[in-house]
ROKE-192305 format. One line per field, with one value per atom (N, C-alpha, C): x, y, z; residue in three letters. Coordinates in Angstrom, 1 decimal. Each point is the difference from the previous one (the first is absolute). Layout:
<pts>
c1	c(X,...)
c2	c(Y,...)
c3	c(Z,...)
code	c(ALA,...)
</pts>
This chain:
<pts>
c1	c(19.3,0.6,1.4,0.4,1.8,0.0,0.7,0.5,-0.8,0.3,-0.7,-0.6,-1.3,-0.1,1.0,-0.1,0.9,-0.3,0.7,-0.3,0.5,-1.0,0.9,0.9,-0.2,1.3,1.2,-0.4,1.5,0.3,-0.7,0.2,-0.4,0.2,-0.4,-0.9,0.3,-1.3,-0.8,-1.9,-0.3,-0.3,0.3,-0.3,-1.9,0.0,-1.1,-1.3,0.7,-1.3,-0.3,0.9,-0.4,-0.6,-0.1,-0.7,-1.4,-1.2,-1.0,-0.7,-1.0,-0.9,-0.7,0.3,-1.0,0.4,0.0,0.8,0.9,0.8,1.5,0.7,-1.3,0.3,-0.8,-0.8,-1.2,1.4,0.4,1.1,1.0,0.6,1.5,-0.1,-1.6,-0.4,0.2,0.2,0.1,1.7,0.8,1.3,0.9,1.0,0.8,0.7,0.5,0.4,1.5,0.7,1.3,0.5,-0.4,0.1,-1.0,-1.5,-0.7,-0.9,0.5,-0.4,-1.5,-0.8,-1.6,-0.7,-0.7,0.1,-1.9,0.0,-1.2,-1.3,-1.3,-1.0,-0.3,0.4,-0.5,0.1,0.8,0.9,-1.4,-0.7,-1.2,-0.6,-0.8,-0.9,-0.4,1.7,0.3,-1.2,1.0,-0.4,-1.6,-0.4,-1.4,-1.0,0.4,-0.8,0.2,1.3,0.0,-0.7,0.0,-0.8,-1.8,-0.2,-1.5,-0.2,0.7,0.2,-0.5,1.5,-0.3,-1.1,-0.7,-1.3,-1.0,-0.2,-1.2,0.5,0.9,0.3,-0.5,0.1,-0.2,-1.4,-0.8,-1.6,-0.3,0.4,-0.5,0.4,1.3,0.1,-0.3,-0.3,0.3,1.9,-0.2,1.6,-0.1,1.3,0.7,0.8,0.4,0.9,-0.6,-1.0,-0.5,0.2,0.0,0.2,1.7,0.1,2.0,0.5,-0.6,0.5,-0.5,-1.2,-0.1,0.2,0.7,0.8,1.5,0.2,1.5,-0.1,-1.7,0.2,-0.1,-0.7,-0.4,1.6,0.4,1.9,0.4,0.2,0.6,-0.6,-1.2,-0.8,0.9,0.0,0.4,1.4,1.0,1.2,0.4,-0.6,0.2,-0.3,-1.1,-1.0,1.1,0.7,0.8,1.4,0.7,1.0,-0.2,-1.2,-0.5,-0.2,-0.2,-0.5,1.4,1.3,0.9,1.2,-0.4,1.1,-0.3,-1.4,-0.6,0.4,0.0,0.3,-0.7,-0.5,-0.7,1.0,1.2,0.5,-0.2,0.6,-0.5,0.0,1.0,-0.4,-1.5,0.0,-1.5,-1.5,0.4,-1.2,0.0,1.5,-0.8,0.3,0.6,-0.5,-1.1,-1.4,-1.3,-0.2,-0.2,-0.4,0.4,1.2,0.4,-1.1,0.1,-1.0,-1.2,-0.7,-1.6,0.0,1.1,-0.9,0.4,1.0,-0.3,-0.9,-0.2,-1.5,-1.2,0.0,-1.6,0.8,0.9,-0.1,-1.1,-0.2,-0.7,-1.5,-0.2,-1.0,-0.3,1.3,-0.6,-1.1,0.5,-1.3,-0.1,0.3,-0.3,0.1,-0.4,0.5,1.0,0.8,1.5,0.0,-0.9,-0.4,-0.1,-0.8,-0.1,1.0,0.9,1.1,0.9,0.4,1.2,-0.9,-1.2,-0.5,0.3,0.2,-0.4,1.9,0.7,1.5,0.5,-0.8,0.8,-0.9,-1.3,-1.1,0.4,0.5,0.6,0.9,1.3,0.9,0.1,-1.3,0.4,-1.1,-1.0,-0.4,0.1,1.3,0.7,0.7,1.2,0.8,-0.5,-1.3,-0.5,-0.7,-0.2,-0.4,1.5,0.9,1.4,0.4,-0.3,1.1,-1.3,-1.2,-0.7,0.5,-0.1,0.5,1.1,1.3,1.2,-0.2,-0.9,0.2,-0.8,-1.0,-0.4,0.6,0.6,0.7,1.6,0.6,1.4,0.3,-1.1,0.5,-0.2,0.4,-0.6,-0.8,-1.0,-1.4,0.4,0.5,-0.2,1.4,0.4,1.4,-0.5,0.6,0.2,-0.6,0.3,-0.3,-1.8,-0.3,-1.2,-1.1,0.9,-0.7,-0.2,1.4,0.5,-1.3,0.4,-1.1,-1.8,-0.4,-2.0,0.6,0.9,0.2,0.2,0.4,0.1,-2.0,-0.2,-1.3,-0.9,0.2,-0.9,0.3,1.4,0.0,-0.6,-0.2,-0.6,-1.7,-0.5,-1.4,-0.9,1.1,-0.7,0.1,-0.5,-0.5,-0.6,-1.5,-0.8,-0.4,1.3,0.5,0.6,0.1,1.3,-0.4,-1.4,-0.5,-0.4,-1.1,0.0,1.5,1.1,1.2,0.5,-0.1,0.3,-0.8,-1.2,-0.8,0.2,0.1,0.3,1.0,0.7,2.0,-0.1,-0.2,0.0,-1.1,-1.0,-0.9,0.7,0.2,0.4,1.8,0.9,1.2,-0.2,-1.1,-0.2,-0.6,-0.7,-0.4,0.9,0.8,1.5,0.6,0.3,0.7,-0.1,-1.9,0.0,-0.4,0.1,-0.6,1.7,1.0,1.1,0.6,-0.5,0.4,-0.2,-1.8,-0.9,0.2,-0.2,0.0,1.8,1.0,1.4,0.9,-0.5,0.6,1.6,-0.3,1.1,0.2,1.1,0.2,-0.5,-0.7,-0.8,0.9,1.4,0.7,0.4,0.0,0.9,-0.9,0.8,-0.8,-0.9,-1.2,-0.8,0.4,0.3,0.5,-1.6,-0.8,-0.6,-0.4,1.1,0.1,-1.2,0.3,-1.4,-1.3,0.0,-1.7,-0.1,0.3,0.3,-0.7,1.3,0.4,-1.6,-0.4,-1.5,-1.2,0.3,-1.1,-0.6,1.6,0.5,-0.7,0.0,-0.1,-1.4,-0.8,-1.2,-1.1,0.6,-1.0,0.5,0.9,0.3,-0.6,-0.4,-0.8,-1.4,-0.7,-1.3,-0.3,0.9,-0.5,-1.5,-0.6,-1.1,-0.9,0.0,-0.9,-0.1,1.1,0.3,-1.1,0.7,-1.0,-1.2,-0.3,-2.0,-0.3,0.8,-0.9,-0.1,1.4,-0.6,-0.8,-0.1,-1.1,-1.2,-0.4,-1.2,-0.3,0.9,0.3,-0.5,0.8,-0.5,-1.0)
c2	c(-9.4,-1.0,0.4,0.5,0.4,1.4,0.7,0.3,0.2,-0.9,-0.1,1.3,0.3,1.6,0.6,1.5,0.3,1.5,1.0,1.1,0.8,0.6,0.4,1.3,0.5,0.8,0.2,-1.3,-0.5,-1.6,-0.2,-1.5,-1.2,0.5,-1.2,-1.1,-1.0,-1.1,0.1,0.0,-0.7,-1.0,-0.4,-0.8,-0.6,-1.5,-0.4,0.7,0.1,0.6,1.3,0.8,1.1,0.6,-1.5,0.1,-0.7,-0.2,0.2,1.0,-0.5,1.2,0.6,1.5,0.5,0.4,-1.2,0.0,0.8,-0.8,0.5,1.3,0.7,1.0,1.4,-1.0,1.3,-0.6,-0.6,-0.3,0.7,0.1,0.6,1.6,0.5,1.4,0.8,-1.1,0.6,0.4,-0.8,0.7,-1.6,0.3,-0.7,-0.7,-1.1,-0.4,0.2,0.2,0.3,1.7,0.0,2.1,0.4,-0.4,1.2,0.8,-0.6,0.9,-0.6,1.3,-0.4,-1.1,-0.6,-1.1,0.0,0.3,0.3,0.0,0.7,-1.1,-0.8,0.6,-1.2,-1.3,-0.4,-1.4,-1.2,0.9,-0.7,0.3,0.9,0.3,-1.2,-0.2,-1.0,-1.5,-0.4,-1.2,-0.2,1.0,0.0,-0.1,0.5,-0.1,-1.4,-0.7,-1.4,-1.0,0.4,-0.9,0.3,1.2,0.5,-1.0,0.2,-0.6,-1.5,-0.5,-1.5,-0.9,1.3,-0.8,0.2,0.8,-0.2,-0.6,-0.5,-1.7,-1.4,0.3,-1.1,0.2,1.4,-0.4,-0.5,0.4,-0.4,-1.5,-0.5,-1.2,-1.2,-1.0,-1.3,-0.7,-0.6,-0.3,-0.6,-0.1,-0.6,0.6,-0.5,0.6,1.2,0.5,1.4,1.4,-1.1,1.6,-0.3,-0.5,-0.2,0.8,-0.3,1.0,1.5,0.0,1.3,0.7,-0.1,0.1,0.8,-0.9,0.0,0.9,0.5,1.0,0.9,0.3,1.1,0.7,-0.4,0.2,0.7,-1.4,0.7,1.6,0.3,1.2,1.2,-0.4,1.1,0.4,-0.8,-0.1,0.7,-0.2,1.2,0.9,0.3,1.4,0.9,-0.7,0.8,0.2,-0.5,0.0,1.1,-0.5,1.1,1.6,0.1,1.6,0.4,-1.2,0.7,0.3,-1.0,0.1,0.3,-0.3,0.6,-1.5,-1.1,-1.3,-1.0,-0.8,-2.0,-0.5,-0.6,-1.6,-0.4,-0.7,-1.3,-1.0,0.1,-1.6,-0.3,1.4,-0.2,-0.4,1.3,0.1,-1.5,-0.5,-1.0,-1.3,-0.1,-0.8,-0.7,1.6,-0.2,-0.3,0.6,-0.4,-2.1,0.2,-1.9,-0.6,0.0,-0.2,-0.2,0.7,0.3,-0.6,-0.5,-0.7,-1.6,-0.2,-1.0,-0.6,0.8,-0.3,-0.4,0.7,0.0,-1.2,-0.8,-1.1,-0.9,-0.2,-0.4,0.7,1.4,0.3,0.6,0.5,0.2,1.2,0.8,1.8,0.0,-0.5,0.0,-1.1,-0.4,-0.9,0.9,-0.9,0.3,0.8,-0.2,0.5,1.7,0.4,1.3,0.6,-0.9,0.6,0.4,-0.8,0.1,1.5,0.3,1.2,1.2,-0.9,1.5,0.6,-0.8,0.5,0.3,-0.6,1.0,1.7,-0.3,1.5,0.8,-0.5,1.1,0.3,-0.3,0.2,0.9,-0.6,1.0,1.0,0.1,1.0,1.3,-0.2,1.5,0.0,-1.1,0.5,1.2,-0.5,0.8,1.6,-0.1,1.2,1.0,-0.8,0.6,0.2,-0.1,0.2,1.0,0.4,0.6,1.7,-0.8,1.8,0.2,-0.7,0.5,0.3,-0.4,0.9,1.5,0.0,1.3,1.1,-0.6,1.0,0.0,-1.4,0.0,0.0,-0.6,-0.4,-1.8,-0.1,-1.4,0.3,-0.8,0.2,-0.9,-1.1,-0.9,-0.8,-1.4,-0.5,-1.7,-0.6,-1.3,-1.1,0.3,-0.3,-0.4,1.0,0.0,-1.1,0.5,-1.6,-1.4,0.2,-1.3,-0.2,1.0,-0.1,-0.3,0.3,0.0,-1.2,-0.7,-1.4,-0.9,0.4,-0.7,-0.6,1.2,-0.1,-0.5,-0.1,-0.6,-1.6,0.0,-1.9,-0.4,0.8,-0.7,0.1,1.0,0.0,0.0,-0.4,0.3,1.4,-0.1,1.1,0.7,-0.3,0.0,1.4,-0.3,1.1,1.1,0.1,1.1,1.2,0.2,0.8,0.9,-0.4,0.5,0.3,-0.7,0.4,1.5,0.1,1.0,1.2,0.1,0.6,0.6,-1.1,0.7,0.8,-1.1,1.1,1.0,0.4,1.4,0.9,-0.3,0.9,0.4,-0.9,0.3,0.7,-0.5,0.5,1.9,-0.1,1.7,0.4,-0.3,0.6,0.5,-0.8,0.3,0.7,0.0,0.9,1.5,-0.1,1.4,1.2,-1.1,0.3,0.4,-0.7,0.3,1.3,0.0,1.7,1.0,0.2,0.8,0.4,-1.3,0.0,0.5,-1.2,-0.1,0.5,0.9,0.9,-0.8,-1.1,-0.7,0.2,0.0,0.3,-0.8,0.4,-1.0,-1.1,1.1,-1.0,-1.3,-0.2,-1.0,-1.1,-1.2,-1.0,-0.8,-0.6,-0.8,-1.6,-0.6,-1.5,-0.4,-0.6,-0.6,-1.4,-0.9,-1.2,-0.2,0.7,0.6,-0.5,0.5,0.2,-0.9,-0.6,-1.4,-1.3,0.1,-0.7,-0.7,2.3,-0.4,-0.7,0.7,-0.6,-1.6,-0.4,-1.7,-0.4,0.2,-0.3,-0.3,1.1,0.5,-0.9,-0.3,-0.7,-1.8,0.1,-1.8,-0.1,1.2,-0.3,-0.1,1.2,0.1,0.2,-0.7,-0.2,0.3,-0.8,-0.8,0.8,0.6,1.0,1.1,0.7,1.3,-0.1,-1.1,-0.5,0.1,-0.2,-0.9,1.4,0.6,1.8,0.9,-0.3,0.5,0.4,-1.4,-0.2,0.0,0.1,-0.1,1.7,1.0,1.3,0.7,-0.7,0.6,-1.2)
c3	c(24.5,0.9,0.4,-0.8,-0.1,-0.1,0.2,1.4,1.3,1.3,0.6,0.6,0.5,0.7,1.0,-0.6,0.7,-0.4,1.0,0.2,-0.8,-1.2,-1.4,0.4,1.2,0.7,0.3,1.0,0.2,-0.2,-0.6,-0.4,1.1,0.7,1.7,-0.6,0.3,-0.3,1.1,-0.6,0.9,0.3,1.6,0.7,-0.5,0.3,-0.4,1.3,1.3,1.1,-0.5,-0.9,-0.5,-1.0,-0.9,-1.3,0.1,1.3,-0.6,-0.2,-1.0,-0.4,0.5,0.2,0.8,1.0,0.9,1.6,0.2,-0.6,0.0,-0.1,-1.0,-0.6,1.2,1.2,0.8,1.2,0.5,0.5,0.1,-1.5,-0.1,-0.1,0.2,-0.1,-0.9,-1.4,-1.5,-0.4,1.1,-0.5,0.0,-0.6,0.3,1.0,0.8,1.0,0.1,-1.1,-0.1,0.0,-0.9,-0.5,0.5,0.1,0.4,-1.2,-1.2,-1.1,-0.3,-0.1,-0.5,-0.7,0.8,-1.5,-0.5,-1.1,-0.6,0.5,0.3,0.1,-1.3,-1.2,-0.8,0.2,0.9,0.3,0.1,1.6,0.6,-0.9,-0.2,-1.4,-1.0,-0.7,-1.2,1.5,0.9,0.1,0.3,1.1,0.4,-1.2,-1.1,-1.4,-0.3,0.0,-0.6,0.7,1.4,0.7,0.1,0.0,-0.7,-1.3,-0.6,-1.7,0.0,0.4,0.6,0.7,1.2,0.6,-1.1,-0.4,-1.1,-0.5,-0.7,-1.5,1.0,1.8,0.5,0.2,0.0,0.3,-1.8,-0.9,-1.4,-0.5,0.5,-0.9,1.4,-0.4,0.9,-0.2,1.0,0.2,-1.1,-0.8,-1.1,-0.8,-1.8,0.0,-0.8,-0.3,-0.4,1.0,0.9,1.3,-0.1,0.5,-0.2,-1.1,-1.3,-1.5,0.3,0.4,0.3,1.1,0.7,0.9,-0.3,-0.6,-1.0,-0.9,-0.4,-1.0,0.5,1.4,0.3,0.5,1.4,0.0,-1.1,-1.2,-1.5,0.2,-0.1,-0.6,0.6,1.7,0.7,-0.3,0.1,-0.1,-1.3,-1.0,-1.2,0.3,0.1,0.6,0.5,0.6,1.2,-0.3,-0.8,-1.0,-1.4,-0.3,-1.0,0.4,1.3,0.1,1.0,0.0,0.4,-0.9,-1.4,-0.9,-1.4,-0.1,-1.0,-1.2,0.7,-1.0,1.0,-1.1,0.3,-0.2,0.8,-0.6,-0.7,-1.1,-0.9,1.1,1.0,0.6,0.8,0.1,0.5,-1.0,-0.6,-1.3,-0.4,-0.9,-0.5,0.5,1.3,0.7,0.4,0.0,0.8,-1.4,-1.2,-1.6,0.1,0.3,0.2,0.4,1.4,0.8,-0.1,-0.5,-0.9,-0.5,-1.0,-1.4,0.5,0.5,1.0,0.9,0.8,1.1,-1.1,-1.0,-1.0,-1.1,0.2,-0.9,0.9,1.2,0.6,0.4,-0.8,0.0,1.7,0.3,1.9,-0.9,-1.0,1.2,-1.7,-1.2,-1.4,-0.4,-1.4,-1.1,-0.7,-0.5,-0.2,-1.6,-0.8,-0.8,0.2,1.0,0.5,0.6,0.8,0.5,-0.9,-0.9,-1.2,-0.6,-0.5,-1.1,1.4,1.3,0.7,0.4,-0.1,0.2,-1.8,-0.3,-1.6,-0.4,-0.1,-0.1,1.6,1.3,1.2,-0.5,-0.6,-0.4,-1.2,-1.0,-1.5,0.3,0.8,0.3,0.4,0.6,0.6,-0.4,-1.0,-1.0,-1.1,-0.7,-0.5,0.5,0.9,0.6,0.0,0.8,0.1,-1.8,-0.2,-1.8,-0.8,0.4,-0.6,0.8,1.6,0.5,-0.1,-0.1,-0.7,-1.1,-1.4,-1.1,0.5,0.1,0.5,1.0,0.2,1.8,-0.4,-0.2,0.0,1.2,0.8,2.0,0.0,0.6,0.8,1.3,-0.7,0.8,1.2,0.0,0.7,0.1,1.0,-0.4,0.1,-1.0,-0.9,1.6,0.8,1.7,0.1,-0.5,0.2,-1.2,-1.2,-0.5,0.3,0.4,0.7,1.1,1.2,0.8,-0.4,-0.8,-1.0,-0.6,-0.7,-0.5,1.0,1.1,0.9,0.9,0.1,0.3,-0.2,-1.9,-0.8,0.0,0.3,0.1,1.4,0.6,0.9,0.3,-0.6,-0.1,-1.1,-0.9,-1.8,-0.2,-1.5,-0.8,-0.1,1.1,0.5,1.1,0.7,1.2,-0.7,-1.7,0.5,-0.3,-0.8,-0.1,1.5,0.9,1.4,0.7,-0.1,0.7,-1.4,-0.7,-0.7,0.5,-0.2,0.0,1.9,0.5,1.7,0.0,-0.3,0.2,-0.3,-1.4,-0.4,0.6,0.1,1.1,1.3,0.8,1.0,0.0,-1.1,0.0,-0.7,-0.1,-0.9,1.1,0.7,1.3,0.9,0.2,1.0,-0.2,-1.7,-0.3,-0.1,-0.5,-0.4,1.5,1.3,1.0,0.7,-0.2,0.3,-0.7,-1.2,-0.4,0.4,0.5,0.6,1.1,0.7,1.6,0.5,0.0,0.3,-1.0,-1.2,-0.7,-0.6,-0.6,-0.4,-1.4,-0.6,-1.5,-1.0,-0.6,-0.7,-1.0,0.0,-0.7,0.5,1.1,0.7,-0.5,-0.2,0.0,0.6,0.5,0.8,-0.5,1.0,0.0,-0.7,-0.9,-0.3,0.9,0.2,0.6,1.4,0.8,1.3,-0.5,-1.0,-0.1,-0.9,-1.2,-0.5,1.2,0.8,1.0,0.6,0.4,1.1,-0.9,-0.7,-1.1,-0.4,-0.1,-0.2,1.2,1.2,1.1,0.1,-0.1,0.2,-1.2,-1.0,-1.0,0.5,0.6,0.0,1.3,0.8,1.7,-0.8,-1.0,0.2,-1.4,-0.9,-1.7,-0.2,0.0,-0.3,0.9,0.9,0.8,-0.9,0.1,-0.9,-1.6,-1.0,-0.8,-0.1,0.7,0.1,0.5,1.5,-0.1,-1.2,-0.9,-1.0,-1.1,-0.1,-1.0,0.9,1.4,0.1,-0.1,0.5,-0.3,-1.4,-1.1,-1.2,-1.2)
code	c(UNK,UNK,UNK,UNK,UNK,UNK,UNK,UNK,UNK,UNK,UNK,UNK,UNK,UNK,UNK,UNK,UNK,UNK,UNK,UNK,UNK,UNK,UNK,UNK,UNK,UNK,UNK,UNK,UNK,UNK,UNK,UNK,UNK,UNK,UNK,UNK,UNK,UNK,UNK,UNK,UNK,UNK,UNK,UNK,UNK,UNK,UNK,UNK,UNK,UNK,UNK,UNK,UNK,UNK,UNK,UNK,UNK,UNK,UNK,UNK,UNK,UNK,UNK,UNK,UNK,UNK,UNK,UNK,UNK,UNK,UNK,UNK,UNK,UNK,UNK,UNK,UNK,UNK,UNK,UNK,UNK,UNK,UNK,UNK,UNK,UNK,UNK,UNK,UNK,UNK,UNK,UNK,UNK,UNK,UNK,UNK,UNK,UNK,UNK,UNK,UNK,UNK,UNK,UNK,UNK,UNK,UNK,UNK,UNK,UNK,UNK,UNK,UNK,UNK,UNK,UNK,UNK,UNK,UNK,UNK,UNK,UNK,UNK,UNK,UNK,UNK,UNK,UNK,UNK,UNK,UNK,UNK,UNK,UNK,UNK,UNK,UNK,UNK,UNK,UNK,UNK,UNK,UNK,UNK,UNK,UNK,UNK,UNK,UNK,UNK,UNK,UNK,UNK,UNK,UNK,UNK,UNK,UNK,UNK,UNK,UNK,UNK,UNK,UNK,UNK,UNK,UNK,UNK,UNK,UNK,UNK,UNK,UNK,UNK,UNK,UNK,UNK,UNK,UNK,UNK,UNK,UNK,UNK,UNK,UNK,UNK,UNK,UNK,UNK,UNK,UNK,UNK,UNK,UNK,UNK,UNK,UNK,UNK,UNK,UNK,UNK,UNK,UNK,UNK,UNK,UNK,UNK,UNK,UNK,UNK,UNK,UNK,UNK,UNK,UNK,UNK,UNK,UNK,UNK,UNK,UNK,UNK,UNK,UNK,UNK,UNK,UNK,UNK,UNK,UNK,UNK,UNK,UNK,UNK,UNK,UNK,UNK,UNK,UNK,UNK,UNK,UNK,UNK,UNK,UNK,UNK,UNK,UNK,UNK,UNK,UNK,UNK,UNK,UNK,UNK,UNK,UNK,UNK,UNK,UNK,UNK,UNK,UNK,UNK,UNK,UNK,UNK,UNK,UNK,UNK,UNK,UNK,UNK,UNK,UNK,UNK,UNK,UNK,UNK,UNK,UNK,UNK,UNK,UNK,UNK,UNK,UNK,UNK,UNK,UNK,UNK,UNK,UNK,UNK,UNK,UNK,UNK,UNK,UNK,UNK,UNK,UNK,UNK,UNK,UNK,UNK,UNK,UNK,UNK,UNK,UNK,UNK,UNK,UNK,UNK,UNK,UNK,UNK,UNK,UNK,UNK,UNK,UNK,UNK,UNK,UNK,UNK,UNK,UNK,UNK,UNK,UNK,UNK,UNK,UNK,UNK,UNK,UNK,UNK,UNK,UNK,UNK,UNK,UNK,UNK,UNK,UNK,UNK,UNK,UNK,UNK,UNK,UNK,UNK,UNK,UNK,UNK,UNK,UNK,UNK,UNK,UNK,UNK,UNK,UNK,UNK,UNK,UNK,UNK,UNK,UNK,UNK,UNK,UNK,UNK,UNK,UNK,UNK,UNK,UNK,UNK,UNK,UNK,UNK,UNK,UNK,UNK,UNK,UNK,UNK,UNK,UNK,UNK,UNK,UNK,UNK,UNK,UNK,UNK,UNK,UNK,UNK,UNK,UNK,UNK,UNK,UNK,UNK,UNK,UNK,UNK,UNK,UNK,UNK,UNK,UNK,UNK,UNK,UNK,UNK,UNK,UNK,UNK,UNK,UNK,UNK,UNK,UNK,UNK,UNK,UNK,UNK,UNK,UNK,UNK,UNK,UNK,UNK,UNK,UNK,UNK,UNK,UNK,UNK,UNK,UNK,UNK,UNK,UNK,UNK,UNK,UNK,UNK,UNK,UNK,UNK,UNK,UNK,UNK,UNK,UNK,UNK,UNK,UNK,UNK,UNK,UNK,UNK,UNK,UNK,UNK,UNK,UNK,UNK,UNK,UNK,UNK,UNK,UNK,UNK,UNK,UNK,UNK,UNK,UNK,UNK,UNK,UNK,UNK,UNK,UNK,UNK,UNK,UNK,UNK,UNK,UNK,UNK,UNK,UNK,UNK,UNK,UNK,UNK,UNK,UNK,UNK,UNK,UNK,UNK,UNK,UNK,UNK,UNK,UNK,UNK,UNK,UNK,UNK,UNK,UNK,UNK,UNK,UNK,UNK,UNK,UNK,UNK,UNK,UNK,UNK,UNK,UNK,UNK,UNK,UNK,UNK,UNK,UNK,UNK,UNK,UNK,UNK,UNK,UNK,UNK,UNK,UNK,UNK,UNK,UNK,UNK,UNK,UNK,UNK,UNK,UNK,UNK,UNK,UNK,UNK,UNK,UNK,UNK,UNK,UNK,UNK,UNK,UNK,UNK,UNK,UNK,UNK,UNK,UNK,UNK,UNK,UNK,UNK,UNK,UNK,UNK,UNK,UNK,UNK,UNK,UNK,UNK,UNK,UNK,UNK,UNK,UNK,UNK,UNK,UNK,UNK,UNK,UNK,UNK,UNK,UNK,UNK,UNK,UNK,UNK,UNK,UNK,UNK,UNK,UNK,UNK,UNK,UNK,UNK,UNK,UNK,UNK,UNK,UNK,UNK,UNK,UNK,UNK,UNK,UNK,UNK,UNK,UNK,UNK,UNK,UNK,UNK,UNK,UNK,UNK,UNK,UNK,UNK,UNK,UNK,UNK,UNK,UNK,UNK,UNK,UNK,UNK,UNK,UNK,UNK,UNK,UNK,UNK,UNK,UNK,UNK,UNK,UNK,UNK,UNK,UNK,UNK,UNK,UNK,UNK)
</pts>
């Protein structure tokens, strides 16, 4: 909310006719209206996804307040995502804001019983604690950052216990895929770190759209 947008260049605010999504940005011909200086395509990218994002929560939920929370979660999701693979950190005000949130919504049982939510923000949380403290004794690295528990406890208050196994099991699939495909392909140092938070994120995403589909193929599978 604070500080208002503005052109991380030269500071210029923008103007509100210049900040919608999308538009604004096939409009201003990707630069600035003041300096001129390039301004990302991730910009449109980030929004056109949110609004992709957003219409499917509105073909899946009926109006009320489940689509409204998840709405609110989905934003949250991105918003780190995008923080995380620029700074290599989750907010606490975020993380456990959305963890707040969760176990909130499920005192009323919106998308859990509150029973599940509470085992699923403490086992997300000590879950990857323990993962993280088994590959520091072994390696003497940090595998991962305190962010990310935050982030799997946060998840688990909102979809139980239930969820965290599938959201574990995706993230790391898909976050070892990237990675090992970014060493190969785009020849990146393997040392550098991979923001974890992304794939967390899509994961979270992807089991609170289509939980219970994923589930049932599986077991009809094996």
């Amino acid at each position: 909310v604070t500080p208002a947008s503005h052109c991380p260049s030269c500071s210029a605010p923008v103007k509100p006719w210049m900040n919608i999504p999308v538009i604004s940005w096939i409009f201003l011909r990707g630069k600035c209206a003041s300096c001129g200086t390039r301004i990302g395509l991730r910009y449109p990218l980030v929004e056109i996804a949110t609004a992709l994002m957003s219409g499917l929560l509105l073909l899946k939920f009926e109006w009320g307040w489940p689509l409204l929370a998840m709405l609110v979660f989905t934003w949250l999701l991105i918003t780190m995502s995008v923080i995380d693979i620029d700074h290599k950190i989750l907010p606490d005000t975020l993380t456990l804001g959305l963890l707040w949130l969760g176990l909130l919504l499920n005192t009323q049982g919106m998308f859990t019983d509150l029973q599940s939510a509470v085992l699923g923000a403490a086992l997300g949380y000590g879950v990857l604690w323990g993962f993280f403290w088994v590959f520091k004794l072994l390696t003497g690295k940090d595998g991962m950052g305190y962010g990310d528990f935050k982030l799997l406890a946060a998840l688990g208050a909102w979809f139980g216990f239930q969820s965290l196994l599938t959201i574990i099991i995706m993230s790391s699939v898909v976050g070892a895929v990237v990675g090992i495909a970014g060493v190969i392909v785009l020849g990146r140092d393997r040392q550098v770190p991979i923001p974890f938070g992304p794939y967390l994120a899509m994961a979270g995403w992807i089991v609170a759209m289509w939980g219970n589909e994923i589930t049932q193929w599986y077991f009809s599978v094996i």
